[in-house]
BAFI-3210 file (N, C-alpha, C; in Angstrom, 3 decimals, decimal comma, padded with zeros to 6 digits):
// residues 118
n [1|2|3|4|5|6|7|8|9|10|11|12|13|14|15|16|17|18|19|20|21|22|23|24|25|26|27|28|29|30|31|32|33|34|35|36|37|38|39|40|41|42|43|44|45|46|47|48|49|50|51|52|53|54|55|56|57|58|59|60|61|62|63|64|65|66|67|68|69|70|71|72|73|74|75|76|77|78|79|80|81|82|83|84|85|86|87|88|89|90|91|92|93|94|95|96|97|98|99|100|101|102|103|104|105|106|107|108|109|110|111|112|113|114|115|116|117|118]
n.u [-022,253|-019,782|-018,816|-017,571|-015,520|-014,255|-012,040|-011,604|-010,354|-010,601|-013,047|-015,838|-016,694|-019,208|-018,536|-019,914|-018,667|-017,475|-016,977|-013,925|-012,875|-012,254|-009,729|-008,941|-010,397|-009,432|-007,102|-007,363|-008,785|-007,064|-005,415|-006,770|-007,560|-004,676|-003,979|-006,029|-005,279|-002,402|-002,742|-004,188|-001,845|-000,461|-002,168|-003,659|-006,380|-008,650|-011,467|-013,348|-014,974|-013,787|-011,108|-011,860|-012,792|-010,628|-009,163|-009,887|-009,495|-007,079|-006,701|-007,634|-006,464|-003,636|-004,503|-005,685|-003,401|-001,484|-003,015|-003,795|-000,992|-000,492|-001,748|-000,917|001,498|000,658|-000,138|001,981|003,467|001,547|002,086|004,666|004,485|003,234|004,939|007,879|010,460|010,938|011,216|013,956|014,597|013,266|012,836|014,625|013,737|011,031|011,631|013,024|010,633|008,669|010,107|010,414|007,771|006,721|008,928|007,343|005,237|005,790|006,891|004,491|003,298|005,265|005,041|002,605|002,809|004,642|002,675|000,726|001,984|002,297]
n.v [013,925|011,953|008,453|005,916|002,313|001,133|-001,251|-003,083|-004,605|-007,293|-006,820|-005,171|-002,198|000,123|003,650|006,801|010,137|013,626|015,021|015,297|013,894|011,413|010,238|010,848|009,554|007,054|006,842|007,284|004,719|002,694|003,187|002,792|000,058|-000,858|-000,606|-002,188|-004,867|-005,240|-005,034|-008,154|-009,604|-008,817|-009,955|-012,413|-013,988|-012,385|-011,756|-009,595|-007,433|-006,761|-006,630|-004,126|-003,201|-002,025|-001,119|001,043|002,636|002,747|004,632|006,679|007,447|008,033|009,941|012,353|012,164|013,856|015,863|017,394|018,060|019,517|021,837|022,851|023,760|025,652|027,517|027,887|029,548|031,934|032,880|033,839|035,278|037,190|037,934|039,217|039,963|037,440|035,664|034,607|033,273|031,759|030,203|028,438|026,029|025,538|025,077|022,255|020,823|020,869|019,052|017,236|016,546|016,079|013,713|012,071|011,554|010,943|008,105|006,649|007,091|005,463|003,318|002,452|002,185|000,349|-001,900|-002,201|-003,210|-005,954]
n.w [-053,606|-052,874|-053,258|-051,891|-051,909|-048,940|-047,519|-044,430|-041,827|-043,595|-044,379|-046,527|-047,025|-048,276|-048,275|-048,257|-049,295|-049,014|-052,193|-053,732|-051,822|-051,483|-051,725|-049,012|-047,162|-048,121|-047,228|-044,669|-044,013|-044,912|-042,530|-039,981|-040,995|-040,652|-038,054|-036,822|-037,743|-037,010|-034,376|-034,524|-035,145|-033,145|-030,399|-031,642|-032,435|-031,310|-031,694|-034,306|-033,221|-030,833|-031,385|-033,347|-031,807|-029,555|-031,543|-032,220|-029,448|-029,380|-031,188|-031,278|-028,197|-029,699|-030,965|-029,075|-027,565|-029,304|-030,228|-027,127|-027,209|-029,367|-028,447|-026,192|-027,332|-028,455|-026,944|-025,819|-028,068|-027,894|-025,580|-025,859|-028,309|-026,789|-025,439|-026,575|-026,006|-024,105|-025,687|-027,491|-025,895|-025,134|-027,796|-028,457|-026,744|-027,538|-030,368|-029,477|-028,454|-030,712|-032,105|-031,297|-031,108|-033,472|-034,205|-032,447|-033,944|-036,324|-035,554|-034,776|-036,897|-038,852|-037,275|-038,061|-040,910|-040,919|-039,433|-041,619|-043,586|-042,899]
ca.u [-021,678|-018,849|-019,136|-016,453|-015,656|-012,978|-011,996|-011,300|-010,222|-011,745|-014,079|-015,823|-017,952|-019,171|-019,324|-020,149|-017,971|-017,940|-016,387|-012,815|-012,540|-011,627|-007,827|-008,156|-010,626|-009,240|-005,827|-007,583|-009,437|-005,958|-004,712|-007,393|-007,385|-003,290|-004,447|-006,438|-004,222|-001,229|-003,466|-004,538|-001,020|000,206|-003,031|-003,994|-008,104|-009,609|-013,091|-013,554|-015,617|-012,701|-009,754|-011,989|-012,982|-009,728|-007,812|-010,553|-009,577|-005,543|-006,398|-008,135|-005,474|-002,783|-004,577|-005,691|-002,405|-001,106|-004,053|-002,565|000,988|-000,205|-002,621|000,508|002,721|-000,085|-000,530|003,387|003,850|000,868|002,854|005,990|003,853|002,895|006,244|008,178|011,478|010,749|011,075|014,979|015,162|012,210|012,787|014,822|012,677|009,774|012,298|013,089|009,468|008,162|011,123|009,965|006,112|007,291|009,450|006,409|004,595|006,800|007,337|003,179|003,082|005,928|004,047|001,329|002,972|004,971|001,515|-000,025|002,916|002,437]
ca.v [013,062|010,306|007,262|004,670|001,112|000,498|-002,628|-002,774|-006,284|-008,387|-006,692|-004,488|-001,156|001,518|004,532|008,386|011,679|014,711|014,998|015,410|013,715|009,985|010,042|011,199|008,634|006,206|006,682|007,039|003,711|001,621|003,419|001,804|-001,396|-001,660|-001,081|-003,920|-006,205|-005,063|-005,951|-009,563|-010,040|-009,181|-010,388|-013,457|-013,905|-012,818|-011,467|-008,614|-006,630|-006,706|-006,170|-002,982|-001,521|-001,637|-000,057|002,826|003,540|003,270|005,548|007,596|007,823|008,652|011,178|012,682|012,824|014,307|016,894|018,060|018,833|020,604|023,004|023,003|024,310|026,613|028,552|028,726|030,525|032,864|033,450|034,232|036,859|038,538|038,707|039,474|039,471|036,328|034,648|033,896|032,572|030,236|029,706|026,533|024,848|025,661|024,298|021,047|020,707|020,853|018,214|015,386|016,494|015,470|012,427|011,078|011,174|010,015|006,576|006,206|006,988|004,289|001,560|002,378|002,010|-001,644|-002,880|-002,368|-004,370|-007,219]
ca.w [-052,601|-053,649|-052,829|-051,727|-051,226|-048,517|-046,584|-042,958|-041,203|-044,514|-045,278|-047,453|-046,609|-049,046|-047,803|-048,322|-048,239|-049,673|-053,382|-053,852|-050,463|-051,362|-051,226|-047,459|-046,629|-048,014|-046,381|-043,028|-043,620|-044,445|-040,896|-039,464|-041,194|-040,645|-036,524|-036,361|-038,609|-035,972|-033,015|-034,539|-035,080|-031,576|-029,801|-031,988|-032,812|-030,189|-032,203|-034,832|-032,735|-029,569|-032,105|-033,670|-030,503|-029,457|-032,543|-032,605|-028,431|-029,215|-032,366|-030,285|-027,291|-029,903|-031,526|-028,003|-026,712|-029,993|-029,796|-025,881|-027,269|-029,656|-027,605|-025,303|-028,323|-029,300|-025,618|-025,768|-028,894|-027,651|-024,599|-026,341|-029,060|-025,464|-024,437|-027,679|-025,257|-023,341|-026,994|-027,544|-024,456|-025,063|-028,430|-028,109|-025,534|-028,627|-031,454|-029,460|-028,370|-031,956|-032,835|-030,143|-031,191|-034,737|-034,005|-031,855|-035,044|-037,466|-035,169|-035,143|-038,900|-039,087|-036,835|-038,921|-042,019|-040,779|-039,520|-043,045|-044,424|-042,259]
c.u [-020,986|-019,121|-017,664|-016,149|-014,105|-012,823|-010,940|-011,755|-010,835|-012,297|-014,252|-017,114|-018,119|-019,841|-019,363|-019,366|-018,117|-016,892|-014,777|-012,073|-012,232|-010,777|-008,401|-009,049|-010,411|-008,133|-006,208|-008,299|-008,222|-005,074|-005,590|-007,041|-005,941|-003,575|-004,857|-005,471|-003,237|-001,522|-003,806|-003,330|-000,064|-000,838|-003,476|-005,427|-008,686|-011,353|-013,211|-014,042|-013,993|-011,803|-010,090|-012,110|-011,288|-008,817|-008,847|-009,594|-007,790|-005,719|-006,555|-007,233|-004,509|-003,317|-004,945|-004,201|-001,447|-001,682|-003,371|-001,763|000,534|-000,808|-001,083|001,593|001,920|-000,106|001,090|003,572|002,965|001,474|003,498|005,773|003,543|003,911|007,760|010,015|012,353|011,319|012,543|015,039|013,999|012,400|013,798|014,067|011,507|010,413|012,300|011,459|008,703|008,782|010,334|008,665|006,285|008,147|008,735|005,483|004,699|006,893|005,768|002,967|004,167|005,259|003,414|001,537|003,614|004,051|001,046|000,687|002,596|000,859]
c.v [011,906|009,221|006,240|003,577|000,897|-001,136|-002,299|-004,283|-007,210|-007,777|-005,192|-003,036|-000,047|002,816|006,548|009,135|012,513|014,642|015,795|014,824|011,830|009,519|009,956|010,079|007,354|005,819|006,224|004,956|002,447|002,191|002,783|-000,016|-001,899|-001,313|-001,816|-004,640|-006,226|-005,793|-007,253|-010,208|-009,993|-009,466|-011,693|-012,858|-013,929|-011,673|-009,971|-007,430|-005,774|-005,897|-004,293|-001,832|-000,768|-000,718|001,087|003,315|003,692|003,843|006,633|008,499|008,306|010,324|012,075|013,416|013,682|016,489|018,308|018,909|019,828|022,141|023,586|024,133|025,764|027,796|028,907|029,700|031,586|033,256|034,402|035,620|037,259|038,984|038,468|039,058|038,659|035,467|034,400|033,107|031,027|029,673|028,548|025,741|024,815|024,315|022,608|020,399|020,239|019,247|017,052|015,347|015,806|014,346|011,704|010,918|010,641|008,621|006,145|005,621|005,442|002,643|001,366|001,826|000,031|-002,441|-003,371|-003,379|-005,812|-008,465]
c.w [-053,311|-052,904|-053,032|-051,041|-050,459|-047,834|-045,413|-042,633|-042,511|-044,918|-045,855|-047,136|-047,836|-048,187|-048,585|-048,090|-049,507|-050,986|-053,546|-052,220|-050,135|-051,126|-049,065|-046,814|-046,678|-047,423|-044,825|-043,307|-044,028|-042,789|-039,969|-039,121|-040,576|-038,988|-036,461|-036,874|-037,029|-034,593|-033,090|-034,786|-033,979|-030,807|-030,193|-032,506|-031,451|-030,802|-032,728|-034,084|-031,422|-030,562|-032,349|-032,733|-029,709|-029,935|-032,702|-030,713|-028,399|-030,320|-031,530|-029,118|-028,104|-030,844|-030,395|-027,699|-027,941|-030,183|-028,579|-026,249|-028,391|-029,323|-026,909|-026,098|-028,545|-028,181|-025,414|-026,817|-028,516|-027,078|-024,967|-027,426|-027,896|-025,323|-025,564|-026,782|-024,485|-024,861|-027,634|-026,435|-024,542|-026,529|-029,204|-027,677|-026,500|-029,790|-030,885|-029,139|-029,879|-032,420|-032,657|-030,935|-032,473|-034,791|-033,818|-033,242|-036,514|-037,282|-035,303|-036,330|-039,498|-038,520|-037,877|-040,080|-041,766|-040,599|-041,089|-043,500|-044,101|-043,166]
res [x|x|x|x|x|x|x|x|x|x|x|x|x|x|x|x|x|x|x|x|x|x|x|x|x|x|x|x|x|x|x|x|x|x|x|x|x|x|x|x|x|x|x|x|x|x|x|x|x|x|x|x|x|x|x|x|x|x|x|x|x|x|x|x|x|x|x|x|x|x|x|x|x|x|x|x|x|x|x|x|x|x|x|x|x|x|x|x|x|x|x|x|x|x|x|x|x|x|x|x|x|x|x|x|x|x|x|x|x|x|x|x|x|x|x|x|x|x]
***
């Protein structure tokens, strides 16, 4: 088991994951940290606890609604392997689908990345 020290709002936590698995937690724990930062800089101080609960339930909602689209994407392409014929005809409405699903996550990944800066 590795062991690692990140920081989130100030401060400093060590925690546990499985070995060769530090990169990814430590990325997730500046996506964190640069959510709160973002929120104390468009909300002000209104109390560590508030700011965190908050940036876990808008992490939460965007990974949720990210989740959706792609179930959504996933029961279309099933469709479309049923119906091998149905599949030029849908496979635009797939292509731009995919695009948006990928734009919407590019502009997150970008908040995400301008918060950190801030």
């Amino acid at each position: 088991m590795a062991q690692l020290a990140i920081t989130i709002a100030g401060k400093v936590y060590r925690v546990a994951c499985d070995e060769g698995e530090e990169a990814r937690l430590g990325d997730l724990a500046q996506l964190v940290d640069a959510k709160i930062s973002g929120m104390r800089t468009r909300f002000g101080e209104i109390g560590d606890q508030r700011l965190t609960i908050m940036a876990a339930i808008t992490l939460a909602d965007e990974w949720s609604e990210v989740n959706d689209r792609v179930r959504e994407l996933e029961a279309e392409i099933a469709r479309l392997k049923g119906h091998p014929a149905a599949a030029p005809e849908w496979a635009e409405k797939v292509a731009v689908s995919l695009g948006d699903a990928a734009q919407r996550i590019e502009r997150v990944v970008q908040e995400l990345n301008d918060s950190s800066r801030e």
